[in-house]
N, C-alpha and C positions, 0 to 999 in steps of 0.2 A: 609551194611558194607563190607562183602566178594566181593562183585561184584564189590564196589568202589576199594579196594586194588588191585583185579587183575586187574582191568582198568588201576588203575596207574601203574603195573607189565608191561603191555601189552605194556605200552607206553612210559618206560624206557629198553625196550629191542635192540634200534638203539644203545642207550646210554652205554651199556653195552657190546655190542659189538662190538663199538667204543673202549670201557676202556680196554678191554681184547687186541683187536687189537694192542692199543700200550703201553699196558706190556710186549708181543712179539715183538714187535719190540726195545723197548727202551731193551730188556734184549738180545736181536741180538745183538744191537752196543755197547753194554759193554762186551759182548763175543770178538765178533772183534778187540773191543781196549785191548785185553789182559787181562782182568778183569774175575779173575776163581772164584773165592769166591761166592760162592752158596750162603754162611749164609747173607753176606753181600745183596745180591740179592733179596734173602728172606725176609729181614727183610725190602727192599724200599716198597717189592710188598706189604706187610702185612700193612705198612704204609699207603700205596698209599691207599688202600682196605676199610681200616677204614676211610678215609677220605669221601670214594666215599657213603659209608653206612649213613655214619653220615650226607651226605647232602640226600642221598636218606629219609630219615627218616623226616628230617626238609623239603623236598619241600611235600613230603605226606603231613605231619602237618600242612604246612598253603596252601594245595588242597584238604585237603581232603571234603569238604565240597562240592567243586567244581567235584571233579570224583563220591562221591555220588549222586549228581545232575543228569549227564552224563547217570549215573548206573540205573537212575529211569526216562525213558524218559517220562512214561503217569502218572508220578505222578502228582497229584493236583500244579497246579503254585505256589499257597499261601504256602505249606506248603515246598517248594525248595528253600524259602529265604535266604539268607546267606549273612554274611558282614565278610571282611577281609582287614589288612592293607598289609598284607604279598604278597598278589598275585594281581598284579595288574592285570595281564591277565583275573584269574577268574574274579576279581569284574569288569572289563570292559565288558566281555562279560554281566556277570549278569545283568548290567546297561541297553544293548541294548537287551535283552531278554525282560525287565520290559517297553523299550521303545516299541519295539515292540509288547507287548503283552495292552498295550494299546493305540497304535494305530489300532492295531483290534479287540481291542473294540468297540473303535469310530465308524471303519467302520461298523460293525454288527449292531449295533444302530442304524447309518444311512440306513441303506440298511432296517432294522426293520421297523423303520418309513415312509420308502418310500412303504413297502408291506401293511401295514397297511393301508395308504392312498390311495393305491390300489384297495385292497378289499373293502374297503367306497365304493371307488368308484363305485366297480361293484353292490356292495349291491344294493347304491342310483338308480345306473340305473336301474336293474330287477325289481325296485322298480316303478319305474317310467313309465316302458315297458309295468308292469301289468296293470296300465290303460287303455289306449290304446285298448288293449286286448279284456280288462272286456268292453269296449265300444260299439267295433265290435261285439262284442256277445250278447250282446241288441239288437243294429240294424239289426244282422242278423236272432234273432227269430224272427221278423216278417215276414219273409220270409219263403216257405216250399216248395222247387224246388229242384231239383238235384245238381244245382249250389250252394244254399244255403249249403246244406250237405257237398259238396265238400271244400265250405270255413269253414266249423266247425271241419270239421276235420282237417284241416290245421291249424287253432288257435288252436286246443289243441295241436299237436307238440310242436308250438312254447313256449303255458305254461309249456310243458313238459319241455322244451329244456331250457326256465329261469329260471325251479323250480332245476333243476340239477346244472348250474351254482351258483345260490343262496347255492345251500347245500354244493357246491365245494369249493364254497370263506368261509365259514361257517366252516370247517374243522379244520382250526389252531385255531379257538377260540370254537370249541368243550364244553368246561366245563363252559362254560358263558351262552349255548343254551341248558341247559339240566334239565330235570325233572322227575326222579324217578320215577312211582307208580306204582301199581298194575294192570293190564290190561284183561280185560274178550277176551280171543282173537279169539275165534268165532264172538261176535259185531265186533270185528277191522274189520276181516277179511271182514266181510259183509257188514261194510262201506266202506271200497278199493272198492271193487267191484263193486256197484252200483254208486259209482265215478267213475267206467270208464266203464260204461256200454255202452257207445257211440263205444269206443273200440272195445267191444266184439261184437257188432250187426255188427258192417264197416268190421271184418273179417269172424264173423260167426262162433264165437268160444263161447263157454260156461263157466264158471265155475261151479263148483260142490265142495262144502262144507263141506267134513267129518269131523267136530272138534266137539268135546263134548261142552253142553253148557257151562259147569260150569268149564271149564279149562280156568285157569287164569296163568301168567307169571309176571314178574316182569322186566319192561323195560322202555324208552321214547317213547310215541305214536308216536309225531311226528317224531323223527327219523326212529322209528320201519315202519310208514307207507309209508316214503320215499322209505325205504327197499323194502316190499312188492312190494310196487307199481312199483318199477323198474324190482322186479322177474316178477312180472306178464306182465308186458310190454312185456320182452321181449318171455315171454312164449309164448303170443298170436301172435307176430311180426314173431317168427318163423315158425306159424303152417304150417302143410303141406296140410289142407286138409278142406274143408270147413267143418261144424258142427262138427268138434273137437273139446276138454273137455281141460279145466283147473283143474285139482282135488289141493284143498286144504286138507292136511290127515293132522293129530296131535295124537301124542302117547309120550309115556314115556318110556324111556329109559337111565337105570342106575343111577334111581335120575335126569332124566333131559329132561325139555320137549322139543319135537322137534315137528317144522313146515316143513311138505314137500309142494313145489312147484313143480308138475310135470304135463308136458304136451305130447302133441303126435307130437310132430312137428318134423322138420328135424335132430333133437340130434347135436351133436358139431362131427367131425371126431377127432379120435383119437389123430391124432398129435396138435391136437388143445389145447386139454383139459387143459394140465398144464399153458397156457397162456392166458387163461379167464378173470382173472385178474391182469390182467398187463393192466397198462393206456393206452390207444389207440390203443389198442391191437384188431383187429375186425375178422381175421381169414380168412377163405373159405369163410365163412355164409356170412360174411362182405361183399364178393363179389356182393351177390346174392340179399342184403337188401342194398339199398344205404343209408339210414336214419340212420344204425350204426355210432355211434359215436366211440366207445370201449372205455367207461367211465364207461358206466353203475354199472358193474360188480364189476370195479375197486373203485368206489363211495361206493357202497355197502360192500363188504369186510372192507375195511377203516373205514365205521361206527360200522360194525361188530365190530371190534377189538375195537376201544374206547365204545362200548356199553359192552364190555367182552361176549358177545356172537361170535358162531362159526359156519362157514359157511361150509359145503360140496358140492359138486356137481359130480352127476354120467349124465354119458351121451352113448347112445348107436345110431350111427351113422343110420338118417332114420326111428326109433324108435320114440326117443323123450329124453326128457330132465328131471331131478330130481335134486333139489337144498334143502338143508336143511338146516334150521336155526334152532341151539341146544343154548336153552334156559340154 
């Protein structure tokens, strides 16, 4: 209500400085024409004044509805409706606010619909891809050569590289792909790992398992394993050294369980650290790994946050890497 009045204050101020303007002057050329009488004077301007009040008053009265509007520019559209016969200005604008604000709708909608058939689409194909895939990796177990090795490890990339895309298009419909329950997360952890033990043997890196049996958390596996699997990707991806360790640790801290991820490999340089997770984001390291994406990270975070879990990362340059996930 105050903010509507000074608005209309603010925007009768030309108007009123116009009126002042030729009070002074209409009271100049009745001086000049010999006209002394002050009272006489006084009593046009007092006139004049009351007139000027009594419209200020009636145009408030049928805008004000219109400078409250004005006055609340992120209020809710719905509840800034107003009708008036008095102001045609306001209700024209009103008109083409309401025309406008349904015309982008429509477009939202449409634009909505065309991402939706998108994402189909990428689904359908990752979907389609993995065939293929699963095909070449029949035919290629029967094979046990160097060459053979070299193409399996090339198929897992690529299932890496569709299982990422599948969880990226998977994002905006989040609460459609999710399932609660209780998780024993020493078995998760043990089942990641022996899933990508192909992994670990091609660089020569380990993991190591500190988590008590009986500690459980409360999350989505499959989400939760997506996670993992992409910390530990990149754990191993970075190592600096052959027969280096992956350590899995699990503790409690403040009411809240946390999973560390840490390994011995190159660490992130300092100017890096705060852009980890930024989408495409790949750094120095980036330079040194051409198979970075700088999604990963950004993937992970992202699930973090719609899982209500919270991600850290310390990193000490040459050292090695530390990621937690606080349950």
């Amino acid at each position: 209500m105050k903010k509507g009045i000074l608005l209309f204050l603010r925007e009768q101020v030309p108007l009123l400085f116009i009126y002042m303007l030729q009070l002074a002057l209409i009271s100049f050329v009745y001086w000049l024409g010999g006209m002394r009488d002050s009272s006489l004077s006084l009593y046009a301007i007092l006139l004049s004044t009351s007139l000027l009040i009594s419209y200020l008053i009636y145009r408030y009265y049928t805008h004000r509805h219109f400078y409250e509007r004005l006055a609340r520019p992120k209020a809710v559209p719905d509840e800034l409706t107003y009708r008036s016969e008095h102001a045609p200005l306001a209700e024209s604008l009103h008109k083409l606010l309401l025309h406008q604000e349904r015309k982008q709708k429509t477009e939202l909608l449409s634009v909505k619909e065309q991402l939706e058939q998108h994402i189909y689409f990428i689904n359908q194909w990752v979907h389609q891809m993995k065939t293929p895939l699963s095909v070449m990796h029949l035919l290629n177990q029967e094979r046990d050569d160097e060459l053979s090795h070299g193409m399996e490890d090339e198929l897992d990339r690529m299932r890496k590289g569709l299982d990422m895309v599948l969880y990226a298009a998977r994002l905006d419909s989040f609460e459609h792909d999710l399932h609660i329950e209780t998780i024993t997360l020493r078995s998760l952890v043990r089942t990641i790992t022996s899933d990508q033990k192909r992994l670990f043997i091609r660089n020569h890196v380990f993991p190591v398992i500190q988590i008590p049996s009986d500690l459980k958390i409360v999350s989505d596996e499959k989400w939760l394993t997506f996670i993992i699997t992409q910390l530990l990707t990149n754990s191993v991806k970075y190592s600096r050294q052959a027969n280096g360790k992956v350590y899995f640790d699990s503790y409690e801290r403040e009411q809240r369980t946390i999973l560390e991820v840490r390994d011995e490999g190159i660490g992130i340089p300092k100017h890096d650290i705060e852009r980890v997770f930024d989408p495409f984001f790949t750094g120095e390291n980036g330079r040194t790994v051409p198979e970075s994406t700088g999604m990963g990270l950004y993937l992970v975070r992202e699930v973090c946050e719609k899982l209500g879990h919270t991600i850290e990362i310390e990193s000490v340059q040459g050292e090695g890497t530390c990621i937690r996930l606080i349950f």
